[in-house]
N, C-alpha and C positions, 0 to 999 in steps of 0.2 A: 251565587244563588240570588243575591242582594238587583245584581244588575238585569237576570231572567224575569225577575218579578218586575220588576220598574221598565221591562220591554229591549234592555239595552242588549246592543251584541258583546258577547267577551273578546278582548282583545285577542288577534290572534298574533302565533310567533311570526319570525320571518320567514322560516319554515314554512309553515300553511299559506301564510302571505303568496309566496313564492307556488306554492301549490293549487290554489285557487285563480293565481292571477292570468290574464288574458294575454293572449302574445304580443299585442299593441303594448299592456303594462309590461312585461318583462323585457319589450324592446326598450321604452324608454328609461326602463331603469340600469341596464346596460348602457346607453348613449349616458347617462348623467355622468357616467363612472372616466368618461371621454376628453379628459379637459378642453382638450384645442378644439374640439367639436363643438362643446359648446360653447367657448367663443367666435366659433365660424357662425352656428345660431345670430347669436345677439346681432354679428356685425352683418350678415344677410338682413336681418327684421329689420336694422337701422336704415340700411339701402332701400328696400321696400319699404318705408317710413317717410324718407328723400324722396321718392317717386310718387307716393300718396300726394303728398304737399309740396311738390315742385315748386307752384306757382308762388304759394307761399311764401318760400325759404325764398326766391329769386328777388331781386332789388330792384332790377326793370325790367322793362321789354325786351328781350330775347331776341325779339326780329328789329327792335328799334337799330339802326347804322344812323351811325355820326364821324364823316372821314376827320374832322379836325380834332376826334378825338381819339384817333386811330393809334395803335400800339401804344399806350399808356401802361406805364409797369404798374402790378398788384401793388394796391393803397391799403396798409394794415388798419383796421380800427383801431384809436386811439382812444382808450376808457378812462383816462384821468385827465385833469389838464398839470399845469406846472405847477399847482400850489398845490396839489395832493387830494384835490374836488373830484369825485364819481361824476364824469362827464362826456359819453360816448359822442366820438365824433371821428371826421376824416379831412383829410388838409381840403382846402379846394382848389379849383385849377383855374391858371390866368395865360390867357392868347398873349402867347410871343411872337412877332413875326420874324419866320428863317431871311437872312439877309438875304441865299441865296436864290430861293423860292417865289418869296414872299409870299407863304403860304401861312395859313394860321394855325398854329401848333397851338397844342394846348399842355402846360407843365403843370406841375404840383408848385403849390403856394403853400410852404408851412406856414404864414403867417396869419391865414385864414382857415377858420375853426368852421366845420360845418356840422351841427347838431345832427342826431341822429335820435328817432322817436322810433319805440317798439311797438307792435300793434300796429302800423300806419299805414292812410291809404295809399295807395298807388297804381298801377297802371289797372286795371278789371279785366277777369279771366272766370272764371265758371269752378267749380269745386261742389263734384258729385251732381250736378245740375243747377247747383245753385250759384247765380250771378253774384261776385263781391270783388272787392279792390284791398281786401286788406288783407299786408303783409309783416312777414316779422320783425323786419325792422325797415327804415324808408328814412330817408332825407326830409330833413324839416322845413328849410327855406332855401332850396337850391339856386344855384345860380344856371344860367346857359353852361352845360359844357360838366358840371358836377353830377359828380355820381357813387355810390359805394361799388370800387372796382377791387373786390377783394385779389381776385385771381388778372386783375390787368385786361385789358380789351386787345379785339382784333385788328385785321387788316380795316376794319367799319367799322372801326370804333364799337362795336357789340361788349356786352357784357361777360366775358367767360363765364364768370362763375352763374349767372342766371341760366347761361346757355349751359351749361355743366348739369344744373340741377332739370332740367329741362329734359335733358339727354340722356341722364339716369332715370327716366320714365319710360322713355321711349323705348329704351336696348333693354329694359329690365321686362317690359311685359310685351315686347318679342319672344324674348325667351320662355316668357311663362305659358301667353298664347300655343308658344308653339309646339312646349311639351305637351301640351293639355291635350293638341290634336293626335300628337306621334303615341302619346300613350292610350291614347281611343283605341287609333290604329291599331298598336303595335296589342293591345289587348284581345281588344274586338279579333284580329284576322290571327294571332297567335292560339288562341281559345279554339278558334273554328277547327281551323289546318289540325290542331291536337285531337277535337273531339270528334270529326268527320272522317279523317285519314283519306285514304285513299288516292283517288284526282284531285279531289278538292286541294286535299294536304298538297299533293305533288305542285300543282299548280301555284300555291303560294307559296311553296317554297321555291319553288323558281324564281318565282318574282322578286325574293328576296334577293336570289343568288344572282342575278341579275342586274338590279341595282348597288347593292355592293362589289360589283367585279368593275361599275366605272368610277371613273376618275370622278373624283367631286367635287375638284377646285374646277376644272372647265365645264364638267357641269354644271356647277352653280354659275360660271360665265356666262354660259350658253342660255339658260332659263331665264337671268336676269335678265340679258339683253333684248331678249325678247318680249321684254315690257313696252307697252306704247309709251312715247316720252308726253303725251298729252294727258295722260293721267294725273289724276290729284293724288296728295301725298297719301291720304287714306285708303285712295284703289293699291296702290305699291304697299303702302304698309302691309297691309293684309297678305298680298302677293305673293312679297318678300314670305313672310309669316308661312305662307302655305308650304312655298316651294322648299323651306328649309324641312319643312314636317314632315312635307312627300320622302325625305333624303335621309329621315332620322328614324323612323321609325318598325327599321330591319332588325335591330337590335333586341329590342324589348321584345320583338313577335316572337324570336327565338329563344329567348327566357321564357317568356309565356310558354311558349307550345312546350317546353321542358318538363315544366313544375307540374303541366295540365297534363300532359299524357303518365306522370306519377301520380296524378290525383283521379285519374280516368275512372279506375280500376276502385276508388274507394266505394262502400258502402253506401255513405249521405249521397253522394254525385247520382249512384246507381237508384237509387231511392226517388230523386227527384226528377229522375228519366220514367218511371216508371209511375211516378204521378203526376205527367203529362206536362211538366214543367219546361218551357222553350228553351231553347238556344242560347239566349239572350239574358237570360232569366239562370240557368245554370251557371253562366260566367261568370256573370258580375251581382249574383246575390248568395252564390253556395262555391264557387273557386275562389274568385280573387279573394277574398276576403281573409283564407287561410295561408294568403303568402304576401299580404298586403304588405309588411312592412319590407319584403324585398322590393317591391315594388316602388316603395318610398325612396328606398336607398339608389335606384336606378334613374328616376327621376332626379334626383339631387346630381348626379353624375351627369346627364342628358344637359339639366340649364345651362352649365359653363360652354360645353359645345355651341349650343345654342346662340348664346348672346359673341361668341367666338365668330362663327358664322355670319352673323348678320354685321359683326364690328368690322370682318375682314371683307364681304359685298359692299358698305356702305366705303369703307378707306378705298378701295380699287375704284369709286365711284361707279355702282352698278348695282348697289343697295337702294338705300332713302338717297334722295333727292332732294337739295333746298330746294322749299323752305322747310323741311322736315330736320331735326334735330336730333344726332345720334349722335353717342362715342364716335360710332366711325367719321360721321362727317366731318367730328370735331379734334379728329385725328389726321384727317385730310386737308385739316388748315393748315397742319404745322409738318407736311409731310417735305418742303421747300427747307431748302439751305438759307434763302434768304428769311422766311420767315422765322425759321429757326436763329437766325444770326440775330434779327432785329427784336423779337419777341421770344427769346426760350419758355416763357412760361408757357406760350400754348398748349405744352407737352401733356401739363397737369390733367386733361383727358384721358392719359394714359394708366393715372395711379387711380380710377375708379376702378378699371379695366381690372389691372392685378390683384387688386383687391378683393373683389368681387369672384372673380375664378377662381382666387388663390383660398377662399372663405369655403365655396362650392364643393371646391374637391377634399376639404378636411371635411368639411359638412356631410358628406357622399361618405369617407373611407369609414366615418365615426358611424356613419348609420348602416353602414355594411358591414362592418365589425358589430354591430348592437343585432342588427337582426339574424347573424348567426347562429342557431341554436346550439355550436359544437363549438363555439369561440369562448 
């Protein structure tokens, strides 16, 4: 009574909790109950975290090559020195000449300490619009040829690990792009096909039946290569982006046109037919809305395809294009016996990959198990 007078709501059980709540809350409160889901969560947000702040997190230039510093094995950071002093640093490197080359190789010199400042400036890149050079950690007084090569460099002397963080921008919002358009699609023309029927219906589902009845590894051959090679990386990116969406987007039309031709028949639907409400306007303000969080759960299953896709166009070389920086490309460095013999770390491109798909698809099963309502 105390808390009616003073304006307050009475606490309710979990019962009523549970009875008032919205299917978004009752979805998430199923996903919490998820363990591995929700650490497939956290570890997606952290990747998407990487990709926000690529430039950031990176130590140099990406596209900078230096052959004399070519295949250099990962240099760990060194945070103490020998007396027990808080003192981040990494050996530096001193030109040896090969007797039988006479080329100038560059080794690791434990005997030289090169400091390492957090916050610092270094190469300038753009973040959100805005022009800056500062990064999360940077060399203090480098010499020619020094650098924080956490992950070891390439055939160019390139930085793996800058290129790695670089890379997880590029393959992460491919995949995001590219669900965003297949589930337009797969919305937009699943919606229609359910609420039109007819030709129209017949008609997209042809369409549908049609492009999943080809082959999609020589399709995506065939589409890729019918890129101009005179394009800039940002014409292909998009391209890339499009043609995987054109490929992806069968699936969800026919979950959609499911759920829609069960929701055809309800009341609200009928209502807002009848108060002259469009097309457009029925779908995606009074349907989707009642099976959104399947919809969530279908898109979380779509990304790993997705970034699968464009990692396996970019590896075949018929994806991105240097100078353009993916997993695949960065999996196409290390696709050679000999690069593999002389530098196995290249590989480490490969443990974003797993990770990230392997995060996906818990993320997917966790949130298709939550949005159940019989699970």
């Amino acid at each position: 009574m105390l808390g009616f007078l003073l304006g307050r709501r009475p606490a309710l059980s979990q019962a009523e909790r549970f009875a008032v709540a919205t299917q978004l809350q009752l979805t998430w409160w199923r996903f919490k109950r998820h363990k591995v889901a929700m650490v497939s969560l956290v570890v997606v947000a952290l990747f998407y975290l990487v990709a926000i702040g690529a430039d950031f997190l990176a130590t140099t230039d990406p596209h900078a090559t230096d052959s004399r510093t070519s295949y250099i094995a990962p240099q760990p950071i060194q945070f103490f020195e020998a007396d027990g002093s808080f003192s981040p640093h990494v050996y530096g490197l001193k030109g040896v000449r090969d007797p039988r080359t006479f080329k100038l190789i560059y080794t690791v010199d434990p005997s030289r300490h090169v400091a390492i400042d957090f916050f610092a400036p270094g190469y300038e890149y753009s973040f959100l619009g805005i022009r800056t050079s500062t990064h999360l950690f940077a060399l203090r007084d480098p010499q020619r040829g020094d650098g924080i090569f956490i992950l070891g460099t390439d055939q160019l002397g390139r930085d793996v690990w800058s290129r790695l963080m670089v890379a997880t921008r590029v393959s992460l919002t491919i995949g995001l792009v590219g669900v965003s358009i297949s589930l337009f699609l797969g919305v937009l023309l699943g919606g229609i096909s359910a609420l039109y029927g007819g030709l129209v219906d017949n008609v997209i589902q042809r369409t549908i039946e049609v492009i999943r009845s080809m082959p999609t590894i020589p399709l995506w051959l065939g589409l890729a290569a019918a890129l101009p090679n005179d394009w800039s990386v940002t014409q292909i990116y998009f391209s890339i982006t499009i043609i995987i969406s054109l490929l992806a987007w069968t699936d969800l039309a026919r979950v959609v046109r499911g759920k829609f031709l069960a929701l055809r028949e309800e009341e609200f639907v009928m209502a807002a037919e009848l108060a002259g409400a469009s097309t457009g306007r029925i779908i995606f303000r009074h349907m989707l809305p009642s099976f959104l969080s399947h919809i969530i759960a279908a898109v979380s299953l779509a990304l790993p395809a997705m970034i699968i896709s464009e990692t396996s166009l970019s590896f075949l070389g018929l994806g991105l294009r240097p100078p353009a920086i993916s997993w695949g490309i960065l999996l196409q460095d290390a696709q050679s016996i000999q690069s593999l013999a002389l530098a196995p770390w290249l590989l480490a491109a490969a443990v974003p990959v797993i990770l990230v798909i392997l995060a996906f698809n818990f993320l997917g099963d966790g949130l298709r198990d939550a949005a159940d309502p019989y699970g």
